[in-house]
Backbone as CSV, one residue per row, in Angstrom:
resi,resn,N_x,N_y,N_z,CA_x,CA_y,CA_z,C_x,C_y,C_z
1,UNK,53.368,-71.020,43.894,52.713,-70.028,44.743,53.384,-69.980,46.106
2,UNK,53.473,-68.969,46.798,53.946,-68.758,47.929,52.958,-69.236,48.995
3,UNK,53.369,-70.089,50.219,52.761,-70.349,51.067,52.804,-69.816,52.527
4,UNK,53.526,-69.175,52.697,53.340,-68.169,53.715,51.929,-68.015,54.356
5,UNK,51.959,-67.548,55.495,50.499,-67.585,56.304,49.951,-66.395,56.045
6,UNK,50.273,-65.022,55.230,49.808,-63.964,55.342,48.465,-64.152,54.090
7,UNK,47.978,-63.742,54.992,46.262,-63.600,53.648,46.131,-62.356,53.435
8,UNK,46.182,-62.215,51.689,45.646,-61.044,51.407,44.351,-60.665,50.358
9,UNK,43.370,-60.585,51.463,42.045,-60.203,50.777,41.578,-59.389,49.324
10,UNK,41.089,-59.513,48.821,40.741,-58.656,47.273,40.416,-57.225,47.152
11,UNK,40.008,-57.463,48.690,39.268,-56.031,49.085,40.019,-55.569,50.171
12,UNK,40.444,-54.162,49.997,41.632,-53.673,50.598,40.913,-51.915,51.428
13,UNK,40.906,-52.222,52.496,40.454,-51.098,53.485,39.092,-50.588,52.400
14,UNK,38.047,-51.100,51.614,37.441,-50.933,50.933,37.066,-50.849,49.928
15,UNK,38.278,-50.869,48.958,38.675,-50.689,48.006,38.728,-52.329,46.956
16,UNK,38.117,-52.007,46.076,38.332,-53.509,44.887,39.477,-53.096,44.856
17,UNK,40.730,-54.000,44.888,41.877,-54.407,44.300,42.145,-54.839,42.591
18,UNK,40.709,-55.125,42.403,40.717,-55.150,40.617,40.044,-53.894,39.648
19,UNK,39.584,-52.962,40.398,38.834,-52.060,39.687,39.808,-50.714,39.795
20,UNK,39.792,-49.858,38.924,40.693,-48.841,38.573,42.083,-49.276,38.852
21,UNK,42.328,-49.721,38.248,43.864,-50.568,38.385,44.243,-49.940,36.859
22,UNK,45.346,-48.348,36.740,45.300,-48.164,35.219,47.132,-48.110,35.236
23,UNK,47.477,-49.085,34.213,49.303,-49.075,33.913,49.738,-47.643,34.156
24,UNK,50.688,-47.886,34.564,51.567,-46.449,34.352,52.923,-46.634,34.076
25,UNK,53.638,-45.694,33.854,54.886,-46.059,33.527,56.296,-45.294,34.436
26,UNK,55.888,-44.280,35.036,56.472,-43.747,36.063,56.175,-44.383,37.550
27,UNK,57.354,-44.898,38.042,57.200,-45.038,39.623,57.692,-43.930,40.627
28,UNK,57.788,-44.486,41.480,57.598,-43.470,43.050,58.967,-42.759,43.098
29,UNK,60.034,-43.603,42.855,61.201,-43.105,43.387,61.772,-42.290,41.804
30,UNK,61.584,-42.264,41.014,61.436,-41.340,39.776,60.981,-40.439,39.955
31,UNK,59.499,-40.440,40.111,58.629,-39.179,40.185,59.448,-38.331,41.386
32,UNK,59.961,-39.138,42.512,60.348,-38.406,43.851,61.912,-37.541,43.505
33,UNK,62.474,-37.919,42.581,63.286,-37.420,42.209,63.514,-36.375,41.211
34,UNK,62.600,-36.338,40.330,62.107,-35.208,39.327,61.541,-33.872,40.856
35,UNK,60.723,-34.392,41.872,60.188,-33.417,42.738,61.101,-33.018,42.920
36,UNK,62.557,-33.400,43.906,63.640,-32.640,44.077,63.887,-31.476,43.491
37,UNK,64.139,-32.582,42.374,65.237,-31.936,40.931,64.451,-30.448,40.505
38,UNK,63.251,-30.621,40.458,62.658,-28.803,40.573,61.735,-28.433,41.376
39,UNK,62.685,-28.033,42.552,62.642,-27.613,43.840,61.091,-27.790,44.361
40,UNK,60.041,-29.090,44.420,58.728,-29.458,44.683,58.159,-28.390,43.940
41,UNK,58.003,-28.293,42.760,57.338,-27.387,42.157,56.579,-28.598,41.244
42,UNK,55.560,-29.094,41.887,54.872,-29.680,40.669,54.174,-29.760,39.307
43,UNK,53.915,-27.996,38.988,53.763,-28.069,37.587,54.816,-27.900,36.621
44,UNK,55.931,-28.458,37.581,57.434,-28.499,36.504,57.356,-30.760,36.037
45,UNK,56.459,-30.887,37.039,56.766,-32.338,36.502,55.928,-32.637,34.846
46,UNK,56.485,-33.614,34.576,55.606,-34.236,33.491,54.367,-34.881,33.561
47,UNK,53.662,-34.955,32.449,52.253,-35.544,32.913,52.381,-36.927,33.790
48,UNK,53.082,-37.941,33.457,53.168,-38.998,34.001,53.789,-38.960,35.577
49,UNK,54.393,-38.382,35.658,54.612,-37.676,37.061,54.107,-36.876,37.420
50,UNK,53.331,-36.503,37.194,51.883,-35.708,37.934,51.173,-36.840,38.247
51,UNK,50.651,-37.994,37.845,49.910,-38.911,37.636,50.662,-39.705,38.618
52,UNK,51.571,-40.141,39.402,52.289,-40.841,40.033,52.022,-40.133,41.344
53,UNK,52.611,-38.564,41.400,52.396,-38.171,42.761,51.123,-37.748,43.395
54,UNK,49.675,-37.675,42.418,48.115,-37.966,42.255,48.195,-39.409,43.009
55,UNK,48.311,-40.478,42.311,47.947,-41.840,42.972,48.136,-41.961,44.399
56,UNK,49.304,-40.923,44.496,50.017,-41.881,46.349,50.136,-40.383,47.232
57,UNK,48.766,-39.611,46.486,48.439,-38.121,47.306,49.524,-37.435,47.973
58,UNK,50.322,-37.089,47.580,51.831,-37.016,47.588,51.766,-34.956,48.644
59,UNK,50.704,-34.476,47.632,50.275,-33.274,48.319,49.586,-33.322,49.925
60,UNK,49.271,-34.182,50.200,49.187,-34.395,51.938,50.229,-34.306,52.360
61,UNK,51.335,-35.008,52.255,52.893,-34.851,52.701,53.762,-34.239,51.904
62,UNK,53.616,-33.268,51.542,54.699,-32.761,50.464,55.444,-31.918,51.363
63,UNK,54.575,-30.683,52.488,55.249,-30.671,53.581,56.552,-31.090,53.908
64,UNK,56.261,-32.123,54.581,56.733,-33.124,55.372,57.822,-33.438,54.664
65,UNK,57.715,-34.209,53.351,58.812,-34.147,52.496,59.671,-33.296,52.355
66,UNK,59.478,-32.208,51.978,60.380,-31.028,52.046,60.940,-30.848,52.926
67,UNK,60.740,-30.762,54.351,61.131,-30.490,55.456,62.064,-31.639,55.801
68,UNK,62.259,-32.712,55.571,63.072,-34.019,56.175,63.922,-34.332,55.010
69,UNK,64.787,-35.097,55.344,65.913,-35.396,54.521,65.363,-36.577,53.833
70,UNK,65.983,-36.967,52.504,65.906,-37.842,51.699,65.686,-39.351,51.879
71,UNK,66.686,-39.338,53.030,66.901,-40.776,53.436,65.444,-41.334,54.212
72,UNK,64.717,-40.268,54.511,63.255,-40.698,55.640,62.377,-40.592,54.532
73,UNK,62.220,-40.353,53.364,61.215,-40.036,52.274,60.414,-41.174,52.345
74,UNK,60.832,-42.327,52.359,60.471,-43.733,52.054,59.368,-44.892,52.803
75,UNK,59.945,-44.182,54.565,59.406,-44.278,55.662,57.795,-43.108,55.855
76,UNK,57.870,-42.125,55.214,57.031,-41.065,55.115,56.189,-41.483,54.095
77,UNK,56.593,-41.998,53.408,55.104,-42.592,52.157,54.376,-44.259,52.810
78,UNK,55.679,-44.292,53.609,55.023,-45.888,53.802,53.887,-45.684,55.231
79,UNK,54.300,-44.427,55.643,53.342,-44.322,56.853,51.943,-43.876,56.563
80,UNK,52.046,-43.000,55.309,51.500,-42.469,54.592,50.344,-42.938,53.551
81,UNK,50.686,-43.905,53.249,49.716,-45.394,52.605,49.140,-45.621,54.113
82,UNK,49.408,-46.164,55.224,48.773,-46.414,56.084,47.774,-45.692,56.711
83,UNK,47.500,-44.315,56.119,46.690,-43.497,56.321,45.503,-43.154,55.354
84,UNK,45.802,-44.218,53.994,44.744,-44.133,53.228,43.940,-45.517,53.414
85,UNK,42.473,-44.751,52.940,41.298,-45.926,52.824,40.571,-45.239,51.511
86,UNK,39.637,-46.860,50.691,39.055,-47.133,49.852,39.345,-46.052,48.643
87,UNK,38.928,-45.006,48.384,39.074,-44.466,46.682,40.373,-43.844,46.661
88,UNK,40.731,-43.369,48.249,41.977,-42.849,48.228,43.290,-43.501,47.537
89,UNK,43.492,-44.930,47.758,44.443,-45.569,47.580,44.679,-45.661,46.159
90,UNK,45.144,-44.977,45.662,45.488,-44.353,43.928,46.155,-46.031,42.956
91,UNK,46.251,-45.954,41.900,46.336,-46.842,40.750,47.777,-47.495,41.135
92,UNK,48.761,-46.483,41.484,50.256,-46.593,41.443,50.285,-47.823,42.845
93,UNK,49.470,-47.018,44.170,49.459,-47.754,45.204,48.821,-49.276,45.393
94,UNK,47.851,-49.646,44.912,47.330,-50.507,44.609,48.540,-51.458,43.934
95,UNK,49.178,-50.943,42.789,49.993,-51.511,42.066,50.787,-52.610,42.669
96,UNK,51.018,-52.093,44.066,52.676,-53.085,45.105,51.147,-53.823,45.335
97,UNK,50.421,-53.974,46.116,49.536,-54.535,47.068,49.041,-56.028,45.468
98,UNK,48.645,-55.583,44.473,48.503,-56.684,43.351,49.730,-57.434,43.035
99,UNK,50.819,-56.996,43.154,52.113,-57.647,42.725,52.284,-58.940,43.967
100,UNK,51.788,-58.468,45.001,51.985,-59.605,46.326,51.097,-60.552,46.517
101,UNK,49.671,-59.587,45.955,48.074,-60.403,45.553,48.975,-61.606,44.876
102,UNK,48.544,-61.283,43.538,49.565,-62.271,42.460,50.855,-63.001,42.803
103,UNK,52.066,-62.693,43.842,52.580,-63.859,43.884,52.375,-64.927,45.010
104,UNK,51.269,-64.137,45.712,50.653,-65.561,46.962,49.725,-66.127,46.659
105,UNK,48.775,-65.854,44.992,47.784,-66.165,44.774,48.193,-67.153,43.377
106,UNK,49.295,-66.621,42.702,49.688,-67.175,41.742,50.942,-67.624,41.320
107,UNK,51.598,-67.158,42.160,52.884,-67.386,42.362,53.624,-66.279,41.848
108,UNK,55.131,-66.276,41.679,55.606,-64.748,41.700,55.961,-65.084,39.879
109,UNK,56.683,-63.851,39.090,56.979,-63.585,37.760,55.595,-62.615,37.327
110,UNK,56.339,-62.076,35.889,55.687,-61.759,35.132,54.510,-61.978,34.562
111,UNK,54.497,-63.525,33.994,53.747,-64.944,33.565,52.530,-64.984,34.306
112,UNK,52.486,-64.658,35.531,51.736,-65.178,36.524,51.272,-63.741,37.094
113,UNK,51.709,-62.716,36.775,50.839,-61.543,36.902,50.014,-60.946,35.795
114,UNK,50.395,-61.411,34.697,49.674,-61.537,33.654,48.320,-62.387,33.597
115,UNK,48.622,-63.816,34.089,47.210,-64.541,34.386,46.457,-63.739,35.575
116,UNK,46.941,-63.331,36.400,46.110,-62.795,37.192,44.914,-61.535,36.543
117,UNK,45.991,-60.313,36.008,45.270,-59.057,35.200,44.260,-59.520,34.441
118,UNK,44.692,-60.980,33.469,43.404,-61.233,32.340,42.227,-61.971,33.116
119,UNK,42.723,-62.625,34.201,41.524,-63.264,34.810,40.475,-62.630,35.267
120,UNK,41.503,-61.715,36.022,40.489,-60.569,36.888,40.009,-59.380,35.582
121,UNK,39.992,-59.614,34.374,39.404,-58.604,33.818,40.017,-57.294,34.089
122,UNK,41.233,-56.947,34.164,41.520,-55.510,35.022,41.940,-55.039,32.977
123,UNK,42.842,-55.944,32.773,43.152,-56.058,30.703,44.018,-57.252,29.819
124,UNK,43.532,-57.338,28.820,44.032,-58.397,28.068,45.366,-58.183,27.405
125,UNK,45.633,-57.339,27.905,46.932,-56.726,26.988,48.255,-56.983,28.270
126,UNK,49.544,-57.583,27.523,50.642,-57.735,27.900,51.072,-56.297,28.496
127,UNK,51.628,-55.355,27.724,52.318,-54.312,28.269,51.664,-53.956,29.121
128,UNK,49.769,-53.881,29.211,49.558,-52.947,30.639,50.082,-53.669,31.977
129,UNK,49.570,-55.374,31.776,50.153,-56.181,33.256,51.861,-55.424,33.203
130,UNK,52.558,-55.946,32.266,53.848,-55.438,32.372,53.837,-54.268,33.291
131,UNK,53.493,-53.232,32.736,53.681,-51.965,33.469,52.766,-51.819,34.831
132,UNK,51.892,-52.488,35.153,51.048,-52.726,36.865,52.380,-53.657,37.483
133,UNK,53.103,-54.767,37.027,53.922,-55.202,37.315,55.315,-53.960,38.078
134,UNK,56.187,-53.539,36.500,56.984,-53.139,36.952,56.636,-51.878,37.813
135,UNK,56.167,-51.339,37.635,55.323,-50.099,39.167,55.588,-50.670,40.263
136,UNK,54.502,-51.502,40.073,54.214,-52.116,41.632,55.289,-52.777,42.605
137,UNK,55.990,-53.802,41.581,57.077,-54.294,42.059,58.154,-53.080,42.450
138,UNK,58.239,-52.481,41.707,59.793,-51.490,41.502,59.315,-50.378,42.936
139,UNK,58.065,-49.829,42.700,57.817,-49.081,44.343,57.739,-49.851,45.740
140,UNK,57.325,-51.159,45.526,57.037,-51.536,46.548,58.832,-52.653,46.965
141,UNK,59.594,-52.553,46.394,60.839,-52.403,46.773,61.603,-51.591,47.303
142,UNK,61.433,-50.279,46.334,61.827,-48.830,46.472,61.475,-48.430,48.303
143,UNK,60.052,-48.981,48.744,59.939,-48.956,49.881,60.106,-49.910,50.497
144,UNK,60.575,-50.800,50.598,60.938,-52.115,51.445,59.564,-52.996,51.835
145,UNK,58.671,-52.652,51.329,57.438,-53.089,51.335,57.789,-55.021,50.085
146,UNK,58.628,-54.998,49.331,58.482,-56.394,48.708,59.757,-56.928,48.230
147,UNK,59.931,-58.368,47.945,61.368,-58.928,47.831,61.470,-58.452,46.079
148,UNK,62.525,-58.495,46.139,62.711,-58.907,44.151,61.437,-59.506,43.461
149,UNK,61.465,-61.041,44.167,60.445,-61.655,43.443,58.833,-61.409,43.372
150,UNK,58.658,-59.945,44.502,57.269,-59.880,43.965,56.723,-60.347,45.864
151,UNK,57.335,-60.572,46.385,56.526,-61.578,47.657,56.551,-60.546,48.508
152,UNK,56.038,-60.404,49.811,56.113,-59.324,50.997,57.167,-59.480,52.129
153,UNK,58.019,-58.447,51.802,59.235,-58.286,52.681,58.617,-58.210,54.093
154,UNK,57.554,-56.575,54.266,57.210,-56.102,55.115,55.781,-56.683,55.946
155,UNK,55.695,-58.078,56.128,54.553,-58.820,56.427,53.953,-57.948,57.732
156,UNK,54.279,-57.274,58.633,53.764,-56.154,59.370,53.218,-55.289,58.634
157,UNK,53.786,-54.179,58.266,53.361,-53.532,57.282,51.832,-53.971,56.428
158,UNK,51.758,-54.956,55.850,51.018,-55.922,54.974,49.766,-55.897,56.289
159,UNK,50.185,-56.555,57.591,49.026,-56.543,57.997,48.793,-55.521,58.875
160,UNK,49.556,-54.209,59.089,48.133,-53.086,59.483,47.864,-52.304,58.258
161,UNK,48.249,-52.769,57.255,47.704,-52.015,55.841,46.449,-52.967,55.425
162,UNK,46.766,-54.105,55.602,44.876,-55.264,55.382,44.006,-54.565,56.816
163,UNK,44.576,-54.733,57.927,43.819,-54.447,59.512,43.493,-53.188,59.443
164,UNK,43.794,-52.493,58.640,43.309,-50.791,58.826,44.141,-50.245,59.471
165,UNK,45.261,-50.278,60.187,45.390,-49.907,61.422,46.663,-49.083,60.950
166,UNK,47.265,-47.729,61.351,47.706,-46.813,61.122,47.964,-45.700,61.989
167,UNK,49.314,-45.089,61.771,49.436,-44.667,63.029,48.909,-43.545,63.315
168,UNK,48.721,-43.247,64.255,48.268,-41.483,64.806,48.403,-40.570,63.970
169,UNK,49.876,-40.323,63.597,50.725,-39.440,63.377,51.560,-39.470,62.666
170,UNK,51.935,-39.266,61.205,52.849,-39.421,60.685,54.276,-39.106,61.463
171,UNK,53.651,-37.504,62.034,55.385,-36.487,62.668,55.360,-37.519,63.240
172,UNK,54.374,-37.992,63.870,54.795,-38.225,65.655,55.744,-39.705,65.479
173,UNK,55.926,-40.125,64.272,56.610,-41.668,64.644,58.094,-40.893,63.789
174,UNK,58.177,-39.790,62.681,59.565,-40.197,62.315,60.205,-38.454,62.459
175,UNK,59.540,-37.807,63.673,60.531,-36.151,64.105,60.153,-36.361,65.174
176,UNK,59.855,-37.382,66.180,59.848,-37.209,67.599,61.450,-37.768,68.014
């Protein structure tokens, strides 16, 4: 288990961290790339990418997205999570925040996110941890939010996303 000083509570800006927790198999930077690829027209995506850019309310900033270049996309979702609380925070999002649960609570791997899912009752089944795994891990890299192994890159981040605390303004921190 990781011993690091960062504590991360079960309960997240209101939200159970074990309840609606549902596998998916599309992540962020996929789905974000299918958006491109037909020109933000979202009923060109697939169901599972509909279901990806649903979780992380993607239509609040889609805007915003469109309007800024590629390279800030990343910074724009991560500010963007910081602006959600309790039912808002979708299946996909939750996903990074359990992967870090699990390796400070249980240590990091697969193995050990698996004991976590069956403990907590979220499911008994391998492939779904698998896939809450690779999501979670794979977005919350994708955003610099976690290491390889699952642990928290962005320990700021981590704590004004536990503290609530979020900025004003999306524009105002990345087009001023």
């Amino acid at each position: 288990m990781c011993t690091n000083q960062i504590q991360l509570p079960s309960i997240l800006r209101g939200r159970n961290i074990f309840t609606k927790v549902i596998p998916t198999v599309c992540n962020l930077k996929n789905m974000l790339d299918k958006l491109e690829k037909h020109n933000f027209e979202i009923e060109k995506l697939r169901q599972w990418e509909k279901r990806s850019y649903k979780e992380y309310k993607i239509e609040k900033i889609i805007n915003l997205l469109i309007e800024s270049p590629k390279l800030d996309w990343s910074n724009i979702i991560r500010s963007h999570i910081l602006t959600l609380n309790g039912d808002e925070i979708g299946a996909s999002v939750i996903d990074i925040y359990i992967v870090a649960y699990a390796a400070y609570s249980y240590g990091t791997g697969r193995d050990n996110m698996f004991r976590l899912i069956k403990e907590k009752h979220i499911s008994e089944k391998v492939n779904s941890s698998n896939a809450i795994y690779c999501v979670g891990k794979g977005d919350g890299i994708f955003l610099g939010l976690l290491n390889k192994d699952g642990t928290v890159k962005d320990k700021e981040f981590f704590k004004n996303w536990i503290e609530n605390t979020s900025a004003d303004s999306i524009e105002n921190i990345y087009l001023s």
